[in-house]
N, C-alpha and C positions, 0 to 999 in steps of 0.2 A: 609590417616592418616597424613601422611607428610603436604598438603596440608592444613588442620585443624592446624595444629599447626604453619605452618606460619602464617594463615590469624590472628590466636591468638596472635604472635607473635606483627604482626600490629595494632591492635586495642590496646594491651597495648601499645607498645611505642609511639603510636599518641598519647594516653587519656596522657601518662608522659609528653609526649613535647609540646603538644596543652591545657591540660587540663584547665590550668588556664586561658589562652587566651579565650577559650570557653566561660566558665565561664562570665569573663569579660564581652564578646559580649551580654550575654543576659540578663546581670545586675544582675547576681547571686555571693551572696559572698561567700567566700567557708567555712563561721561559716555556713549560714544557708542551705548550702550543707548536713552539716554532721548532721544538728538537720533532715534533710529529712530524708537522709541516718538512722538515729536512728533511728524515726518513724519509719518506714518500717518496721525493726527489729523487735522493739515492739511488732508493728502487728504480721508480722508471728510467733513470738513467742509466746504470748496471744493466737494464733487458734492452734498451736501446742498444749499448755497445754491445751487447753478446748477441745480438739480432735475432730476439724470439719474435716467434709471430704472436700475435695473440690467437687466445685459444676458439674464442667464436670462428676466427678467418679460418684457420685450421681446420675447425670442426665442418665448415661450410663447404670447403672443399673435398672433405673426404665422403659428404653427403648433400651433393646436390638437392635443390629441391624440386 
C-alpha cells in the first residue's frame, strides 16, 4: 500500500512539474487539452444516463468462462 501511494505520489508531481513541458513537446495547447478532457466527460456521462453496460460485462456474461 505504501508503495502505491508513492508511485501516485510520482506521477502527480511529474504531470505538476513536467506537465506543460510535455505538452509543449507534442504541440498540444493546453485550451485544447481541456476541450479533450471535456469530451471525455461528455462521453461517459451521456453512457452513464442512457445506462449502457460496458461491453467486457456484456461480453462475460454472454460467455461465461
Amino acid at each position: 500500500m505504501v508503495t502505491a501511494a508513492i508511485s501516485v505520489f510520482l506521477v502527480i508531481a511529474a504531470s505538476a512539474l513536467l506537465g506543460l513541458k510535455i505538452l509543449e513537446f507534442f504541440g498540444i495547447s493546453l485550451a485544447s487539452f481541456q476541450v479533450g478532457g471535456g469530451m471525455l466527460l461528455l462521453i461517459s456521462s451521456m453512457n452513464m444516463l442512457n445506462g449502457r453496460i460496458a461491453l467486457r460485462v456484456m461480453s462475460l456474461e454472454r460467455h461465461p468462462r
